[in-house]
C-alpha positions in Angstrom: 104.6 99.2 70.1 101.4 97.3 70.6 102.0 96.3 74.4 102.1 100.1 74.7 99.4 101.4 72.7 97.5 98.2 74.5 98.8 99.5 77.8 97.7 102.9 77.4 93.9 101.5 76.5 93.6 99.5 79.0 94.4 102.2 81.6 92.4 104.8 79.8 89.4 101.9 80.5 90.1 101.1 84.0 90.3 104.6 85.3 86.7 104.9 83.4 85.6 101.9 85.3 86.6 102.9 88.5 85.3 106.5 88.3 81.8 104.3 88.8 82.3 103.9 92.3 84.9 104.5 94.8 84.6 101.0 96.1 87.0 100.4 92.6 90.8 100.3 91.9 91.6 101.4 88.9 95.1 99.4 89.8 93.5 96.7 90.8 90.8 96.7 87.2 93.5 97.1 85.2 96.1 94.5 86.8 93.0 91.8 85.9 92.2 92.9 82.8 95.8 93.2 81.7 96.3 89.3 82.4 92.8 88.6 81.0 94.1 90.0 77.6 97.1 89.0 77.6 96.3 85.3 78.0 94.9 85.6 74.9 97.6 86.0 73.0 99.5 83.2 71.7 102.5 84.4 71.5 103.0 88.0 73.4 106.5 88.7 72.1 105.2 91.2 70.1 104.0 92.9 72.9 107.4 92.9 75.3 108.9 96.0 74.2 106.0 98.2 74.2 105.4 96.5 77.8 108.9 97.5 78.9 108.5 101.2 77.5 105.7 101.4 79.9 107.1 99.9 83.0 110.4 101.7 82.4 109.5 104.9 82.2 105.9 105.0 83.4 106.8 103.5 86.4 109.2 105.6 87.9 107.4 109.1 86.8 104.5 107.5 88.9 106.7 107.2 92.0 107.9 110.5 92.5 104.4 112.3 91.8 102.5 109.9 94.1 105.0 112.0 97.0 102.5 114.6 96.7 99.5 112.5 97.8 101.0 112.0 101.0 100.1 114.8 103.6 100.4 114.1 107.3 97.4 116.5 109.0 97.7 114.9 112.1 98.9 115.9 115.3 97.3 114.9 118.4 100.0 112.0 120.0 97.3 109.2 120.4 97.0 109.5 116.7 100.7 109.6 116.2 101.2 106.2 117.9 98.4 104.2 117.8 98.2 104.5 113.8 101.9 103.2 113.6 101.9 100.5 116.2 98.9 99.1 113.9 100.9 99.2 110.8 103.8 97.4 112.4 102.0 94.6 113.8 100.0 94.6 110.6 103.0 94.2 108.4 105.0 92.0 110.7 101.8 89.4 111.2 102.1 89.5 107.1 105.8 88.6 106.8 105.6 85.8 109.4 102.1 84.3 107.7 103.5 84.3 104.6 106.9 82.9 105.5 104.9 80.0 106.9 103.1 79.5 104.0 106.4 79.3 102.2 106.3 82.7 100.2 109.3 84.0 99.3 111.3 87.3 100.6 109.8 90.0 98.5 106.7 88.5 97.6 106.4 88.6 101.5 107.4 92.2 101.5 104.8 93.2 98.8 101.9 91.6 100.6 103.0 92.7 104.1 102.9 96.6 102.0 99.7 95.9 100.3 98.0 95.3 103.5 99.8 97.5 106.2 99.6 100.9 104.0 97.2 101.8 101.1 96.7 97.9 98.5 97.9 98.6 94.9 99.8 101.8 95.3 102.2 100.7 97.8 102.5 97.2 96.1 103.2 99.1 92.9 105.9 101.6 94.2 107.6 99.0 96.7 108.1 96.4 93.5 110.6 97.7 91.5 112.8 98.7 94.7 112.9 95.1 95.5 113.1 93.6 92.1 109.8 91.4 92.4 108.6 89.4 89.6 105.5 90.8 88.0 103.6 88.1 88.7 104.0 88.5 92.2 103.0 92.2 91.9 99.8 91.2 90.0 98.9 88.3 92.7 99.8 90.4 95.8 97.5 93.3 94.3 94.4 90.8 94.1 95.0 89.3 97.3 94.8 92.3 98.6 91.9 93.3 96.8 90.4 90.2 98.0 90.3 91.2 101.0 89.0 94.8 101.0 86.6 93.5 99.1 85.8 90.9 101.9 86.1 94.3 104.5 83.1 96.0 102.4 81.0 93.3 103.4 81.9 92.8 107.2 82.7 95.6 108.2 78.8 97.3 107.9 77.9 94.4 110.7 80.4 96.0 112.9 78.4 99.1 113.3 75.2 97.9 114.6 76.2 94.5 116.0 80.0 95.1 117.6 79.5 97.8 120.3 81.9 100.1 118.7 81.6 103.6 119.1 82.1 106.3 116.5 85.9 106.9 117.4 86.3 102.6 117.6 84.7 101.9 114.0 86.6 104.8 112.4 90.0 103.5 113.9 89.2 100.1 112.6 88.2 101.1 109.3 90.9 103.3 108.5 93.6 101.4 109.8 92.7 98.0 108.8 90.8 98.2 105.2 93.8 98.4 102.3 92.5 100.6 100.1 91.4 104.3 100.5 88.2 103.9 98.4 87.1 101.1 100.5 87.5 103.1 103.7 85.7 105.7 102.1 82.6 103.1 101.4 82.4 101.9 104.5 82.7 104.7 107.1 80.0 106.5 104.5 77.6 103.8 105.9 78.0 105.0 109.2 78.0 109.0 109.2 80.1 111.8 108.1 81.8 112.1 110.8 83.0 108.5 111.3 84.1 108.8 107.6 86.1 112.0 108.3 87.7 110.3 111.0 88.3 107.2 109.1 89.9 108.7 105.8 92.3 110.8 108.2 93.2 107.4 109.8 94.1 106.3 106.5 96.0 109.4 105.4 98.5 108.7 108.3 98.5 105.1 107.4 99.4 105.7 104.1 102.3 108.5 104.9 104.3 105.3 106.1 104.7 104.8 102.7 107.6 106.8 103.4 109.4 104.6 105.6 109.1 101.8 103.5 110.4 103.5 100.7 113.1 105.0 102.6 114.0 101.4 103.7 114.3 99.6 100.7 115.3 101.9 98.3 117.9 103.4 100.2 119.0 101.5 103.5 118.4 98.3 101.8 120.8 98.2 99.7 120.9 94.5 98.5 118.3 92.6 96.8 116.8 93.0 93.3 115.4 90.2 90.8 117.6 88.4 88.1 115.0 87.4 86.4 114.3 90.0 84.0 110.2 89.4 84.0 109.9 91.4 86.9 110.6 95.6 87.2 113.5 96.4 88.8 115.7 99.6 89.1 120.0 99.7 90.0 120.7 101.1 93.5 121.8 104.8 91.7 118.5 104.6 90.2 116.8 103.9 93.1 118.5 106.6 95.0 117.0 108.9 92.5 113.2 107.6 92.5 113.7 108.0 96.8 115.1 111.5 96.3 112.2 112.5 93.6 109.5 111.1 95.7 110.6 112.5 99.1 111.1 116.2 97.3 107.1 115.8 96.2 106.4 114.6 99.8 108.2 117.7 100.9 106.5 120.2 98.7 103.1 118.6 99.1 103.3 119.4 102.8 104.8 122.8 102.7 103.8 124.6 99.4 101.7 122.9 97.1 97.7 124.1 97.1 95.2 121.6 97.0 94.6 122.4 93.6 98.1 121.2 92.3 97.9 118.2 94.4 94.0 117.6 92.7 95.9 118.2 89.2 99.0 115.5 90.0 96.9 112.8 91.8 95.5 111.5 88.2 98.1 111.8 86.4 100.0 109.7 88.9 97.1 107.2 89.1 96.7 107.2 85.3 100.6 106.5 85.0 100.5 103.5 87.5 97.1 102.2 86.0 99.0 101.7 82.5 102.1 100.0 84.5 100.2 97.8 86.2 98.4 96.8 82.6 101.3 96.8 80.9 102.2 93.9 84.4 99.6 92.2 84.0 99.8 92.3 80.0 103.2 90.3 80.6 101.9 87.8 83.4 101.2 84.2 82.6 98.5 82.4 84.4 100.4 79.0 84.8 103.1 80.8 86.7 100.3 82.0 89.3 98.3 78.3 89.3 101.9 77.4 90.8 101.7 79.9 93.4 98.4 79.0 94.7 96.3 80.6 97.6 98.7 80.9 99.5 99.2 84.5 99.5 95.6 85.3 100.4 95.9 82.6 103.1 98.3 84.6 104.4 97.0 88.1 104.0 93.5 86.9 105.2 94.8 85.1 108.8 97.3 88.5 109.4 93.5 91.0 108.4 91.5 89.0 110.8 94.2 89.0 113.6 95.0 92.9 112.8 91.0 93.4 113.2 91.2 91.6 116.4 94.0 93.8 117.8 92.3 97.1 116.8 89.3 95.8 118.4 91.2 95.3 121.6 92.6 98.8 121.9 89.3 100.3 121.2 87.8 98.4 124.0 90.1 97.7 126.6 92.8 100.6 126.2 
């Protein structure tokens, strides 16, 4: 049980850390400082089946309450198409980088996610629909974190230097940074109502969580990892994660009050916090010196061309 009780701190820790300021994942902390510690361990045997306790029954508790974070409260049509039409190009420009840097399938997948929708959530809840291995979980997550860290630093030279107005510099930052957080930081810079804007941007964004989840865990049918260092779930299983989650996207929208959805969103957080330590716990860092750069190659050229199209449509559409 010390992978578990190991897990469990290091989540308890990370959620700490990130409570510091809203530019930080608590995924994202406690991915790193899972494979940090776990490096240091000889010999992590001792630590598998406390790991696996986490990721088997952590994980898929964390799925289905993360359904009631998602609340579409948008309605005008522009919204409805322009916010969707980004997260397509965005996740296609992903795939097709990352194929060319010679990434596989669902490493491809989780990237393209990372990016498109909300970082280390989606990469988290898309995994074990796809059977990924963990340490292609734990890269994809700080390639993506990579970048919105990269965002927080460009993105305030947008607002004096770029000729974007208000509406432009809201659209851009909530439809291209990965991470809600990071949206948050960055419209703040501007004014409130640019953050407003930009955080409801993001809210749509990340409701197409939904689509993907429908996709692979349900249309998808095939895939999954044989490699049994990666989380992965049966297709009846999976069936029942899409079901759980959808009923919490469902009730979110129509019954629950704000103060239930308040009460569920840290105890889903907390929950995938201590999967991805318990990840990160079980990833070795020769197995990601073999991958290489080449998923932040990839994320970085498909960012810069997705900033490039939103830039476009606020200008010339």
């Amino acid at each position: 049980m010390t992978g578990f009780v190991l897990s469990i701190i290091i989540g308890v820790l990370s959620m700490g850390l990130s409570s510091i300021h809203p530019g930080l994942e608590s995924l994202v902390i406690s991915a790193i400082m899972g494979m940090i510690i776990g490096n240091l361990f000889e010999n992590r045997t001792s630590l598998q089946s406390g790991l696996n306790i986490c990721i088997r029954y952590f994980l898929p508790a964390a799925i289905i309450l993360y359904g009631t974070q998602l609340t579409v409260r948008f309605s005008e049509p522009y919204h409805l198409i322009i916010v969707p039409a980004i997260f397509i190009a965005t996740f296609l420009l992903t795939l097709l980088f990352s194929r060319l840097f010679r990434i596989n399938r669902n490493f491809s997948i989780l990237l393209a996610t990372g990016l498109s929708v909300c970082g280390a959530s989606a990469i988290t809840v898309i995994s074990p629909l796809i059977g990924s291995k963990r340490e292609e979980t734990s890269l994809s997550i700080i390639s993506i974190m990579v970048i919105g860290l990269l965002g927080m630093m460009v993105y305030p030279l947008f607002i004096a230097g770029s000729g974007l107005m208000k509406e432009g510099f809201a659209l851009l930052a909530g439809t291209t940074l990965p991470m809600l957080g990071q949206v948050k930081v960055v419209a703040g810079m501007a004014d409130g109502e640019v953050l407003q804007e930009a955080v409801n941007y993001k809210l749509l964004r990340v409701s197409l969580l939904i689509l993907l989840i429908l996709w692979f865990g349900v249309i998808k049918r095939e895939g999954g990892n044989k490699d049994e260092a990666g989380p992965s779930f049966p297709y009846p299983i999976r069936l029942i994660l899409v079901s759980g989650f959808l009923l919490m996207v469902l009730l979110s929208n129509l019954t629950f009050t704000q103060d239930l959805q308040r009460l569920f969103e840290p105890l889903s957080r907390f929950l995938l916090t201590v999967t991805l330590a318990a990840i990160g716990l079980s990833v070795d860092f020769d197995s990601i010196a073999e991958i290489g750069p080449r998923p932040l190659y990839a994320v970085l050229f498909s960012w810069i061309i997705s900033i490039a199209i939103v830039y476009l449509i606020v200008n010339y559409v």
